[in-house]
N, CA, C and O atoms as CSV, one atom per row, in Angstrom:
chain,resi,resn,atom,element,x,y,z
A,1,UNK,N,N,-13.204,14.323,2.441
A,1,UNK,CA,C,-13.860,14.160,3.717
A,1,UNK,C,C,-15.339,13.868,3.463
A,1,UNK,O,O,-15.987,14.549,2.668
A,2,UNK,N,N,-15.854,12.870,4.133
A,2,UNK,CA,C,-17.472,12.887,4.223
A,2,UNK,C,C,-18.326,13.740,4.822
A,2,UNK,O,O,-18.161,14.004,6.013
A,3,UNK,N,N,-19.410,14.326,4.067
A,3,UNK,CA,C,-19.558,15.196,4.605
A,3,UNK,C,C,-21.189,14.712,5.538
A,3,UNK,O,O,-21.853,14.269,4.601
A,4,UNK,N,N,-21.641,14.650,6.180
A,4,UNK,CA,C,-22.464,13.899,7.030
A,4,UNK,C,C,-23.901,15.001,7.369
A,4,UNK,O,O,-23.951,15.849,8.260
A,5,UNK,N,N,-24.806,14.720,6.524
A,5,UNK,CA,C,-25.714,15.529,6.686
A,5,UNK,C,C,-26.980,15.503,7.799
A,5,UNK,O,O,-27.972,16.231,7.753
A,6,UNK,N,N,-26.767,14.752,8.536
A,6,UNK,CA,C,-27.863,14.107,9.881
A,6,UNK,C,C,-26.878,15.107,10.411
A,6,UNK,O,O,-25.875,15.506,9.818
A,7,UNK,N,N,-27.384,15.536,11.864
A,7,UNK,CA,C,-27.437,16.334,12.952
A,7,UNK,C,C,-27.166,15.174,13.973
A,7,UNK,O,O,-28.191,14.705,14.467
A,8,UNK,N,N,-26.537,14.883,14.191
A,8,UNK,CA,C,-26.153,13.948,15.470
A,8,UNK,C,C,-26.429,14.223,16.896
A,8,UNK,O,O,-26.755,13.400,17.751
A,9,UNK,N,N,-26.217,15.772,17.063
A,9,UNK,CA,C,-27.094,16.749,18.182
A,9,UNK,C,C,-28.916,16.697,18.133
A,9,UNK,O,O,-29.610,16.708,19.149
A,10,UNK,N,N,-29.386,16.648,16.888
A,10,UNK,CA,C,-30.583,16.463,16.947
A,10,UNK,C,C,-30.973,15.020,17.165
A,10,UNK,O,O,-31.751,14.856,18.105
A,11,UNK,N,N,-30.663,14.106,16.608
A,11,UNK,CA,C,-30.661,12.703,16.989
A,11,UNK,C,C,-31.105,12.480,18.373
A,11,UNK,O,O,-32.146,11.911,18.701
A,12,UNK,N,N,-29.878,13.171,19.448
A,12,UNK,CA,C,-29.786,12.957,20.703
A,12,UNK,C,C,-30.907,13.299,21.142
A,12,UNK,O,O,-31.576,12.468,21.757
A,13,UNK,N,N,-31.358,14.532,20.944
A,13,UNK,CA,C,-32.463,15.420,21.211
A,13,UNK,C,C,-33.725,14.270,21.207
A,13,UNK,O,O,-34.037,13.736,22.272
A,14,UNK,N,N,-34.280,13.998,20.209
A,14,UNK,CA,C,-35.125,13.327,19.316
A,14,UNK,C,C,-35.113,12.134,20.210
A,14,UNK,O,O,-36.213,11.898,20.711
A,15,UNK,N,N,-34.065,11.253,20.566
A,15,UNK,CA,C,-34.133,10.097,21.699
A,15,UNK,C,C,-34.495,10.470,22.490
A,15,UNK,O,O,-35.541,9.964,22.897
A,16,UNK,N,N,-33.887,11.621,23.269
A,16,UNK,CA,C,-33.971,11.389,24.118
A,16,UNK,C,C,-35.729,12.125,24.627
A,16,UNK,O,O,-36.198,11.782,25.712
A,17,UNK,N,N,-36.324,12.867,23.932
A,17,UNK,CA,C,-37.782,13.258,23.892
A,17,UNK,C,C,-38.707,12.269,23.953
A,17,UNK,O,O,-39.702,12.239,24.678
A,18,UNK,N,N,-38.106,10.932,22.653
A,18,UNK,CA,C,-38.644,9.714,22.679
A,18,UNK,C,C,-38.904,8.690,23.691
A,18,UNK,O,O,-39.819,7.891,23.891
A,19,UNK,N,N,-37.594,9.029,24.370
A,19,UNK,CA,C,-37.497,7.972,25.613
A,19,UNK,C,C,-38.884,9.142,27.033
A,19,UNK,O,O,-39.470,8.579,27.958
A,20,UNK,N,N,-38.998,10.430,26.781
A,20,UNK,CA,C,-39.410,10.841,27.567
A,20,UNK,C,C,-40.910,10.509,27.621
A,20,UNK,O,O,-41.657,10.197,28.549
A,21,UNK,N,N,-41.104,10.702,26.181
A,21,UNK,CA,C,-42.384,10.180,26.168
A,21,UNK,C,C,-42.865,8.650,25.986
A,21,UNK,O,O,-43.781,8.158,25.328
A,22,UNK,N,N,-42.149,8.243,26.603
A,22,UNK,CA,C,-42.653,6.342,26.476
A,22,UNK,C,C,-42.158,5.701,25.859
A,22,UNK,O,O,-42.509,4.532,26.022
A,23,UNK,N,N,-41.211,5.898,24.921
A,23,UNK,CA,C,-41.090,5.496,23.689
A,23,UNK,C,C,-39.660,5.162,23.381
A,23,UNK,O,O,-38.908,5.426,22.443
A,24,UNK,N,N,-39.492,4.149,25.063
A,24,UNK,CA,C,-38.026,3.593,25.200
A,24,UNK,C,C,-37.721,3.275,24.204
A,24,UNK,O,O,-36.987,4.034,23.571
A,25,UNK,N,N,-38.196,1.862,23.543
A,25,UNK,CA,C,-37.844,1.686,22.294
A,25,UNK,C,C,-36.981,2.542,20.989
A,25,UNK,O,O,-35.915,2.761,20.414
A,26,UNK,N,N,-37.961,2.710,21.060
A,26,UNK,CA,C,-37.927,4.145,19.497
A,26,UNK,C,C,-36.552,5.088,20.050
A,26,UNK,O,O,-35.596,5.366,19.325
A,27,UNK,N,N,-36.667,5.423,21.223
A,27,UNK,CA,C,-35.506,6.423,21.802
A,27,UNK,C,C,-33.996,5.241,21.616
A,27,UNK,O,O,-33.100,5.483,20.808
A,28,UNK,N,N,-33.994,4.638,22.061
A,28,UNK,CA,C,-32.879,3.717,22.106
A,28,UNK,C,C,-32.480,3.332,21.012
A,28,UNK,O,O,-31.293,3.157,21.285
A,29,UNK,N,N,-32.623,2.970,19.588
A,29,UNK,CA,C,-32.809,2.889,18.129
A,29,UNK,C,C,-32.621,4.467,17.835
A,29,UNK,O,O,-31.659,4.460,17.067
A,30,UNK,N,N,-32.787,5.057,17.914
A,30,UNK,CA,C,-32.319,6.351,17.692
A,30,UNK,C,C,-31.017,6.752,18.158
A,30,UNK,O,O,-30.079,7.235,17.523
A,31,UNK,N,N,-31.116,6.490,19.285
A,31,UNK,CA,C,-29.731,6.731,20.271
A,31,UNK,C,C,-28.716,5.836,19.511
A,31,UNK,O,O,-27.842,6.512,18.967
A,32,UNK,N,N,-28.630,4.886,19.381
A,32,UNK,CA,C,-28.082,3.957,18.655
A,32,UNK,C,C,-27.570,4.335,17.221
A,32,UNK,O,O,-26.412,4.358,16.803
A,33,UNK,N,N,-28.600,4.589,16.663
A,33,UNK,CA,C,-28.239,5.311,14.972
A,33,UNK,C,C,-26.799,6.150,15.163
A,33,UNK,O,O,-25.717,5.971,14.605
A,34,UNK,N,N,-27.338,7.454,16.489
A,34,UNK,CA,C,-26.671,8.563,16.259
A,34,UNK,C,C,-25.438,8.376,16.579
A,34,UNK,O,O,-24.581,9.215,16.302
A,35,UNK,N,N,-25.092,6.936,17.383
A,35,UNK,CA,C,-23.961,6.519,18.169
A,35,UNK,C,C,-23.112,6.033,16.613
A,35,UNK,O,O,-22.031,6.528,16.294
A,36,UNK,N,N,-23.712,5.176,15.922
A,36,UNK,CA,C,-23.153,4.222,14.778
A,36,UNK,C,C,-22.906,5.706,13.574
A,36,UNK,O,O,-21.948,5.798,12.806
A,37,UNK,N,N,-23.680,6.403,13.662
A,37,UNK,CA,C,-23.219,7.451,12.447
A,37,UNK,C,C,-21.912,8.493,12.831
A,37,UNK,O,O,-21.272,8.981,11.899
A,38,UNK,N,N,-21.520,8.832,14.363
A,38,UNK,CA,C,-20.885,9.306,15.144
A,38,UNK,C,C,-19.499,8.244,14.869
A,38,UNK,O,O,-18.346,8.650,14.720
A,39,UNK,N,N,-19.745,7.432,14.855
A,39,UNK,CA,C,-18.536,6.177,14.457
A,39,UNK,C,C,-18.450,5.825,13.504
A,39,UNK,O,O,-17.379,5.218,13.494
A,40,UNK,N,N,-18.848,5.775,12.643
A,40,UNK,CA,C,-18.357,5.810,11.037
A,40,UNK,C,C,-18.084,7.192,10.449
A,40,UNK,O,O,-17.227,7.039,9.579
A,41,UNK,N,N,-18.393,8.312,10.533
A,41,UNK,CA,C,-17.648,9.250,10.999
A,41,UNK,C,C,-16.531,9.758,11.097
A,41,UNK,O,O,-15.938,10.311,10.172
A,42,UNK,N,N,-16.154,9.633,12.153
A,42,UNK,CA,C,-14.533,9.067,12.862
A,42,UNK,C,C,-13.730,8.425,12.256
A,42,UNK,O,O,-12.573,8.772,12.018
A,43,UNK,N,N,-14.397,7.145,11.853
A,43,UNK,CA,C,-13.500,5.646,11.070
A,43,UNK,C,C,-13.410,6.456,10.040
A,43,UNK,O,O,-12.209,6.505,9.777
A,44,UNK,N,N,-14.033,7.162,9.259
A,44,UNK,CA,C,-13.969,7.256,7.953
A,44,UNK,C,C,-12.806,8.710,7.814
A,44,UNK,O,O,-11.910,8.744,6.971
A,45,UNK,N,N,-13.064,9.806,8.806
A,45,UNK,CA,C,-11.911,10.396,9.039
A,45,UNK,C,C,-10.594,9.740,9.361
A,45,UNK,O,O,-9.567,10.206,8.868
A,46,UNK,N,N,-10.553,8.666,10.173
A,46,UNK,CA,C,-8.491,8.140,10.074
A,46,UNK,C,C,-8.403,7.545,8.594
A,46,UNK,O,O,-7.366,7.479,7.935
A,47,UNK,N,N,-9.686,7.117,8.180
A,47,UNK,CA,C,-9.155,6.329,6.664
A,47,UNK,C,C,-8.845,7.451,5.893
A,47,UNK,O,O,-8.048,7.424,4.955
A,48,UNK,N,N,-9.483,8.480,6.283
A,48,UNK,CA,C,-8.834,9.171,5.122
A,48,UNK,C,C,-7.434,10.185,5.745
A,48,UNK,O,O,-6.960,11.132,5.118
A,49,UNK,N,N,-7.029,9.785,6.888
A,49,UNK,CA,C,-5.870,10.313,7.028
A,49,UNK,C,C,-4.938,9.224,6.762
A,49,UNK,O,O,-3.748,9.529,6.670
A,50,UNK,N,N,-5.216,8.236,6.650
A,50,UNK,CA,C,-4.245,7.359,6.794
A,50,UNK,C,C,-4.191,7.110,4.945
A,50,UNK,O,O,-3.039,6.856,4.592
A,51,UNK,N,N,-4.862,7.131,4.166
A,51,UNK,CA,C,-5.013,7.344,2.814
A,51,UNK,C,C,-4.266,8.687,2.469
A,51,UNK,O,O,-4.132,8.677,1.245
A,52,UNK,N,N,-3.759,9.755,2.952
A,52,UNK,CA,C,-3.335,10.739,2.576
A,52,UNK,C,C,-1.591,10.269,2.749
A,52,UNK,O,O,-0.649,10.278,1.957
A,53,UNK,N,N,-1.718,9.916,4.045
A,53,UNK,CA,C,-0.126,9.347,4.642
A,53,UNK,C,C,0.472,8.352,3.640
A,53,UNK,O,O,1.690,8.517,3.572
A,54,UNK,N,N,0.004,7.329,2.802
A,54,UNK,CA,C,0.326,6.534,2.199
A,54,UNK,C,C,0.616,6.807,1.087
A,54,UNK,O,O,1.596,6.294,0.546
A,55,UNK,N,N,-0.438,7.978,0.277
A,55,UNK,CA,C,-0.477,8.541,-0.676
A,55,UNK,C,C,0.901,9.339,-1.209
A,55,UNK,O,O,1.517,9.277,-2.273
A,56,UNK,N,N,1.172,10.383,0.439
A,56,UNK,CA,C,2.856,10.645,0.307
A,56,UNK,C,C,3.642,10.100,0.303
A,56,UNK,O,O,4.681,10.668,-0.035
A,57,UNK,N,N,3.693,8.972,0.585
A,57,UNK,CA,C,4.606,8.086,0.907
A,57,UNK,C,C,4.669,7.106,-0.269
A,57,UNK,O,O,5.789,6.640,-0.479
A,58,UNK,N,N,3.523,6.642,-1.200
A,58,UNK,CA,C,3.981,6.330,-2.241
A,58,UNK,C,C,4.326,7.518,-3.560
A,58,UNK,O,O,5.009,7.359,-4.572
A,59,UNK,N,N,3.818,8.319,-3.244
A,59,UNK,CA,C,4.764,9.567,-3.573
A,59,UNK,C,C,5.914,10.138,-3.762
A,59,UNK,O,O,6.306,10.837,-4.697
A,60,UNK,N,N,6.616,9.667,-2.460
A,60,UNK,CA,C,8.530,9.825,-2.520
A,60,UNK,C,C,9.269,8.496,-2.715
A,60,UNK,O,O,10.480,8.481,-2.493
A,61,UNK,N,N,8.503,7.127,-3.200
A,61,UNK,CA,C,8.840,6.166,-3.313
A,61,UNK,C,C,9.017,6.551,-4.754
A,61,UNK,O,O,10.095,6.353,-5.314
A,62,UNK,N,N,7.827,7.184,-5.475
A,62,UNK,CA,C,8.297,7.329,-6.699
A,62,UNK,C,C,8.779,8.537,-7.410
A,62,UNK,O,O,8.839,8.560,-8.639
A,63,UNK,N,N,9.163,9.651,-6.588
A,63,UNK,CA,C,10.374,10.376,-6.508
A,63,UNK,C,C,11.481,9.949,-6.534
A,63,UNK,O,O,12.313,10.734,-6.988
A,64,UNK,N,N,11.947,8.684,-6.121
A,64,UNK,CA,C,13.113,8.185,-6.021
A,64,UNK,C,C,13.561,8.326,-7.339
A,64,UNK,O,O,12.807,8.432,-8.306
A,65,UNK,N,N,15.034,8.329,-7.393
A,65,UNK,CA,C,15.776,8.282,-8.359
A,65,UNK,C,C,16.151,7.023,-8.804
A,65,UNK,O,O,16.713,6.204,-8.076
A,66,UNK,N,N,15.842,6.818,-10.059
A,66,UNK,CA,C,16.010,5.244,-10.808
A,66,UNK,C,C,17.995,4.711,-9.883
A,66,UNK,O,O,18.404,3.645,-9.422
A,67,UNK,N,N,18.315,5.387,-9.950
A,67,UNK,CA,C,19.648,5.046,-9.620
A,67,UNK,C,C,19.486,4.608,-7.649
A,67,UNK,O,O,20.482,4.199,-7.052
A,68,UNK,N,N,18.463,4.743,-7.098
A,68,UNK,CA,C,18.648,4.245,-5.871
A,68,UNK,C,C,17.935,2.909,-5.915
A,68,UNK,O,O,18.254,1.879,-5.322
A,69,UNK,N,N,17.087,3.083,-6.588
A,69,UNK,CA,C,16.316,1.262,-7.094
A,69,UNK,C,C,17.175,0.310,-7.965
A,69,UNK,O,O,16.916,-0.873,-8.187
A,70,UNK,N,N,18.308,1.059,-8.453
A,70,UNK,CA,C,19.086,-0.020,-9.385
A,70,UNK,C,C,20.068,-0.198,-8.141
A,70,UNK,O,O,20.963,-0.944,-8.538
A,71,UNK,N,N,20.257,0.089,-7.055
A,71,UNK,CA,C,21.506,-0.095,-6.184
A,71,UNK,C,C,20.576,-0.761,-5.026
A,71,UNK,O,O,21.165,-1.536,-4.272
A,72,UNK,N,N,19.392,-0.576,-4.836
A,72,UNK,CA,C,18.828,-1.860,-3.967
A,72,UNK,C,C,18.439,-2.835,-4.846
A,72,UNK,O,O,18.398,-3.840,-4.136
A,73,UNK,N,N,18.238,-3.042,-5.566
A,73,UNK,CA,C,18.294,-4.075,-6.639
A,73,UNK,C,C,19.348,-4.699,-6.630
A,73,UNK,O,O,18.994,-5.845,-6.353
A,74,UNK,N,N,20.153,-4.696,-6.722
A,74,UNK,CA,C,21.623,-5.123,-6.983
A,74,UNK,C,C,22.411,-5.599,-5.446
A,74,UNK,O,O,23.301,-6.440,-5.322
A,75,UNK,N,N,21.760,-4.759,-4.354
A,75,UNK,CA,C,22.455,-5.429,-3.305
A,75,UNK,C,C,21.560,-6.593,-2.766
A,75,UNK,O,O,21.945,-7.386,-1.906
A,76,UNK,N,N,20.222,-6.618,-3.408
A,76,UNK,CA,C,19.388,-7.546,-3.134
A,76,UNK,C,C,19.578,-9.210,-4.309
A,76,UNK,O,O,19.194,-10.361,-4.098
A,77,UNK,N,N,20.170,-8.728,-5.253
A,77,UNK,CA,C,20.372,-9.743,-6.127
A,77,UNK,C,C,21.825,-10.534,-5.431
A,77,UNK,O,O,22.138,-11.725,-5.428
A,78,UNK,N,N,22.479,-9.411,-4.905
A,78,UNK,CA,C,24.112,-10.002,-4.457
A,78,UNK,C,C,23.898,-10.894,-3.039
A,78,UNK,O,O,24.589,-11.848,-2.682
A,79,UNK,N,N,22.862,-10.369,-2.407
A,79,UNK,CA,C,22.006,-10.852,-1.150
A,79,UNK,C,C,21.775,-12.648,-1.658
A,79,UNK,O,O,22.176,-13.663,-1.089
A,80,UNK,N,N,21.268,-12.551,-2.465
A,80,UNK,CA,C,20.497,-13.412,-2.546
A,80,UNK,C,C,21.470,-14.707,-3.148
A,80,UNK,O,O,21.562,-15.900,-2.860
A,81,UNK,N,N,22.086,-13.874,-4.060
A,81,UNK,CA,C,23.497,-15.114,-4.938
A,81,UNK,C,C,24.120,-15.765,-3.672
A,81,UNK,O,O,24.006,-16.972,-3.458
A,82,UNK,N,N,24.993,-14.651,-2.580
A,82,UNK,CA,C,25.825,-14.975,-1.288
A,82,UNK,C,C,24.623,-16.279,-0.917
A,82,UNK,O,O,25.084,-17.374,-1.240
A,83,UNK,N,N,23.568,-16.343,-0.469
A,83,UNK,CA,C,22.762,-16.921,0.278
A,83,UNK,C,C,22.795,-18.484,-0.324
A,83,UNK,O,O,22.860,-19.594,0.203
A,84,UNK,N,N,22.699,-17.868,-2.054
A,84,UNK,CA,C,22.905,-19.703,-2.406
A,84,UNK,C,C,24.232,-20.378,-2.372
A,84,UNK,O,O,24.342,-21.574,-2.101
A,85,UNK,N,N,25.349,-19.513,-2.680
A,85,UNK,CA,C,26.684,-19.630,-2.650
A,85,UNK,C,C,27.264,-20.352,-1.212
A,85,UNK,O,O,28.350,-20.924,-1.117
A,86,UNK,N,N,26.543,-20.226,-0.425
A,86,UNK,CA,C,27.201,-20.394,1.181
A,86,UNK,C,C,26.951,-21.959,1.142
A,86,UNK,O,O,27.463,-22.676,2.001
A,87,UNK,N,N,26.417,-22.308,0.464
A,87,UNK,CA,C,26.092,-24.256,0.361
A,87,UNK,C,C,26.249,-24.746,-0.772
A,87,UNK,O,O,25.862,-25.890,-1.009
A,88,UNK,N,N,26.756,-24.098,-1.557
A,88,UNK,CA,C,27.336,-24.594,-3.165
A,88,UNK,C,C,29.165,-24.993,-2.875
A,88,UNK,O,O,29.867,-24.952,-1.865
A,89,UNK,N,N,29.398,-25.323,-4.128
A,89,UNK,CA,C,30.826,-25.374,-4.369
A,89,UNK,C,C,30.967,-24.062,-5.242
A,89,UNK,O,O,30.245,-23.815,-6.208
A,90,UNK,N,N,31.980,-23.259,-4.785
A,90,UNK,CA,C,32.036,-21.826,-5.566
A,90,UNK,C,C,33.157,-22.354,-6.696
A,90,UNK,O,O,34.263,-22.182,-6.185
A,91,UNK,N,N,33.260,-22.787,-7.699
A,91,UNK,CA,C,34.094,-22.896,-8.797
A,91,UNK,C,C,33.025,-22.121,-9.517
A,91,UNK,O,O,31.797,-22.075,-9.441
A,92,UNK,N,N,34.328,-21.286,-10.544
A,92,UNK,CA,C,33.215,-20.370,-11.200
A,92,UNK,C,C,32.163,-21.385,-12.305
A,92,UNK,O,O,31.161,-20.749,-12.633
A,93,UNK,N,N,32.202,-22.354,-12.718
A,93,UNK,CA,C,31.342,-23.296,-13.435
A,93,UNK,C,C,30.029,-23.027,-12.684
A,93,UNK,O,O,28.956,-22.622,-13.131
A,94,UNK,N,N,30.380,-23.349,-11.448
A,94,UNK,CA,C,29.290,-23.581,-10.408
A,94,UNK,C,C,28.392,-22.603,-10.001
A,94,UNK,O,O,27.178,-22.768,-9.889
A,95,UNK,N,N,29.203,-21.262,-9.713
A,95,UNK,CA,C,28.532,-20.188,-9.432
A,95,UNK,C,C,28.129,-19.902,-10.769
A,95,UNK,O,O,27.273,-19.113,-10.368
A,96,UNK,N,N,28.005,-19.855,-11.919
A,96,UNK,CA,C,27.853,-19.791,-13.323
A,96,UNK,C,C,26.402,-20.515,-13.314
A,96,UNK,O,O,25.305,-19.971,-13.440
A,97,UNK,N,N,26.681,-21.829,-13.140
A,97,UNK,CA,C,25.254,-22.523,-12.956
A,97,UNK,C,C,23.975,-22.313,-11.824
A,97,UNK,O,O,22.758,-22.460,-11.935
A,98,UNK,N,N,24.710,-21.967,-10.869
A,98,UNK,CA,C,24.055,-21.769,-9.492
A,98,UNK,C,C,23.337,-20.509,-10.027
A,98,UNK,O,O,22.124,-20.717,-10.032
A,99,UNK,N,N,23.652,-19.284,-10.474
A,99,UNK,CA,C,23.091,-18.118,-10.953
A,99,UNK,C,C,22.124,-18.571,-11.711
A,99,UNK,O,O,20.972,-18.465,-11.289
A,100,UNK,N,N,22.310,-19.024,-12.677
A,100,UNK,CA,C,21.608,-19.365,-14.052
A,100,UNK,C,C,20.221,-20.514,-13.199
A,100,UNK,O,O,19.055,-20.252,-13.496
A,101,UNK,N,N,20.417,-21.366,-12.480
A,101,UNK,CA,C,19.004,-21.682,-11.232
A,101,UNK,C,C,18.507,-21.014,-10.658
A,101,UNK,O,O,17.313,-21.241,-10.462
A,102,UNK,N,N,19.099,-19.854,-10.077
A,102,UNK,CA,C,18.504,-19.079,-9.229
A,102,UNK,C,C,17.132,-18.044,-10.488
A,102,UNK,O,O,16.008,-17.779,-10.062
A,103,UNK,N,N,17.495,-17.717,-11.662
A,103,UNK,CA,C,17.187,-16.934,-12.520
A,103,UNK,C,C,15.482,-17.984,-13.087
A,103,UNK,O,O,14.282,-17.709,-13.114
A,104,UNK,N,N,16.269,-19.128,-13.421
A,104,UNK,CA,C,15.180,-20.604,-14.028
A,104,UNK,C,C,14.145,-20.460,-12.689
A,104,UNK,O,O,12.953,-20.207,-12.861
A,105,UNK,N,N,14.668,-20.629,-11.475
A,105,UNK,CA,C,13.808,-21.072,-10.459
A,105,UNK,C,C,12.860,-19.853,-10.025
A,105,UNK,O,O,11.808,-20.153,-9.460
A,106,UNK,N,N,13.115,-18.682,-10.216
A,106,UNK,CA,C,12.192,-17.414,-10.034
A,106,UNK,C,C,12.696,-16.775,-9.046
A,106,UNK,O,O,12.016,-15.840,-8.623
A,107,UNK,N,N,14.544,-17.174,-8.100
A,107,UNK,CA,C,14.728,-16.311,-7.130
A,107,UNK,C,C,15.193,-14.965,-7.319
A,107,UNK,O,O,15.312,-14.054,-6.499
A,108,UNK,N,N,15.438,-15.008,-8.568
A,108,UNK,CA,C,15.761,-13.649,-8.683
A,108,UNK,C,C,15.088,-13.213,-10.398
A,108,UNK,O,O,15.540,-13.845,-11.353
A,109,UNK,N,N,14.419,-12.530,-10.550
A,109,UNK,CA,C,13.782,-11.481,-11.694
A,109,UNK,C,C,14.065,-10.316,-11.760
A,109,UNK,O,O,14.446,-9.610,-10.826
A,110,UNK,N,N,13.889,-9.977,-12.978
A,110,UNK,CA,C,14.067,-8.744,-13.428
A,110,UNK,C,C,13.126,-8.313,-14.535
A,110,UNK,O,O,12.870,-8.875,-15.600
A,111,UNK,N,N,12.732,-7.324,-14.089
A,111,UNK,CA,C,11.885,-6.741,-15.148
A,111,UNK,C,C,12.476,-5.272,-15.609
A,111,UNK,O,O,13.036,-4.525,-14.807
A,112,UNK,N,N,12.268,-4.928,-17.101
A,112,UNK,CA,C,12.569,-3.720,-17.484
A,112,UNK,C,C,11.169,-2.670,-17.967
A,112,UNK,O,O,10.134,-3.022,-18.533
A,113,UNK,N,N,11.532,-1.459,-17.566
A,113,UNK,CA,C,10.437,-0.763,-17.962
A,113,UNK,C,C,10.625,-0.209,-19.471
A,113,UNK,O,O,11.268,0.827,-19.305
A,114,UNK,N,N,10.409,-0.357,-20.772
A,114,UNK,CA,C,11.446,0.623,-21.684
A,114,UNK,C,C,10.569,1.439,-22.084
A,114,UNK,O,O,10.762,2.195,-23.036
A,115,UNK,N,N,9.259,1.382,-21.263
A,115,UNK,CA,C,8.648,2.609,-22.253
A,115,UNK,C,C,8.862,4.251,-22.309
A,115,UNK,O,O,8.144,5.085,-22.860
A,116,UNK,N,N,10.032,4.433,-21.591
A,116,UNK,CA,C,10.539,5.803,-21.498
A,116,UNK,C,C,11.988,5.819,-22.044
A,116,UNK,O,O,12.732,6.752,-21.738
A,117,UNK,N,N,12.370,4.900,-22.773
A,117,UNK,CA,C,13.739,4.416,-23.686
A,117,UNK,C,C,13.340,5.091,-25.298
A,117,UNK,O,O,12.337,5.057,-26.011
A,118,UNK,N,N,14.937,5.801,-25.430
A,118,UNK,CA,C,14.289,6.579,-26.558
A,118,UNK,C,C,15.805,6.059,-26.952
A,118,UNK,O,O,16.902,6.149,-26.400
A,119,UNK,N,N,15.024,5.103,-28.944
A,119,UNK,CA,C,16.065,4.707,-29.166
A,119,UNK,C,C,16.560,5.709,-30.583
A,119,UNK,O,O,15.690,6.146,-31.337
A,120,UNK,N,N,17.945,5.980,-30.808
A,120,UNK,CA,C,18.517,6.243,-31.936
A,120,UNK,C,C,19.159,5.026,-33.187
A,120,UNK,O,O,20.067,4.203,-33.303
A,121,UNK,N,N,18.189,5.486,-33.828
A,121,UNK,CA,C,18.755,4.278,-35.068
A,121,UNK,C,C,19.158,5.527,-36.175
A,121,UNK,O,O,18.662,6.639,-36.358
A,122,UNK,N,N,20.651,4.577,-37.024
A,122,UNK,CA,C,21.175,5.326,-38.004
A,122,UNK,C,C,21.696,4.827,-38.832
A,122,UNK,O,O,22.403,3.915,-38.404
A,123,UNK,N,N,21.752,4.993,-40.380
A,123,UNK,CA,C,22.142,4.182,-41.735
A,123,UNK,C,C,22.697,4.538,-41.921
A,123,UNK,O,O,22.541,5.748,-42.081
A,124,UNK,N,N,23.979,3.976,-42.127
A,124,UNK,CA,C,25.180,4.383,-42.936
A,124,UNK,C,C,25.101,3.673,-43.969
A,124,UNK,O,O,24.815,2.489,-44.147
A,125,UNK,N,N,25.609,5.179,-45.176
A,125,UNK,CA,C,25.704,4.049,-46.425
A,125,UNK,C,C,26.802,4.771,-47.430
A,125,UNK,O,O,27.133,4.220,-48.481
């Protein structure tokens, strides 16, 4: 949270003394300040609620269990094959090739993470 060290109550004060004594100007520029610091403020309180909300929320995104991202993955790859398939000729040659474009052309990627892959290697002799 920001913590806002002006007096925004004194501000008011301070204008409005200013404006009493002649000093429309000066009072109104003051008044003004205390209005714009009063509102950034505020703004800066929802940003940081709305920074907390997101924060959880990419939070239980990555709570998820690898096994629910490999099954939207997969219905999104099957999504996407059906989509080219519906205007192809489906002989498996075709769907064979049609895949293998979709992969060349960038509609469908895959990336692997392995840096948490723990491999066993062993010599037999």
């Amino acid at each position: 949270m920001i913590e806002v060290k002006t007096d925004i109550d004194y501000l008011d004060r301070l204008a409005a003394d200013s404006i009493e004594a002649g000093r429309d100007a000066t009072g109104a520029d003051i008044r003004a300040a205390a209005v714009d610091i009063k509102n950034l403020k505020e703004y800066a309180d929802r940003l940081e609620r709305s920074i907390n909300e997101m924060s959880a929320e990419i939070q239980s995104l990555r709570d998820a269990s690898g096994d629910d991202i490999i099954t939207l993955l997969d219905r999104r790859i099957d999504r996407a094959i059906s989509q080219r398939l519906e205007t192809e000729n489906t002989s498996d040659e075709t769907i064979r090739e049609t895949v293998r474009d979709m992969f060349r052309d960038g509609d469908v990627s895959v990336s692997v993470d392995y840096s948490n892959v723990e491999l066993e290697l062993s010599l037999e002799v």
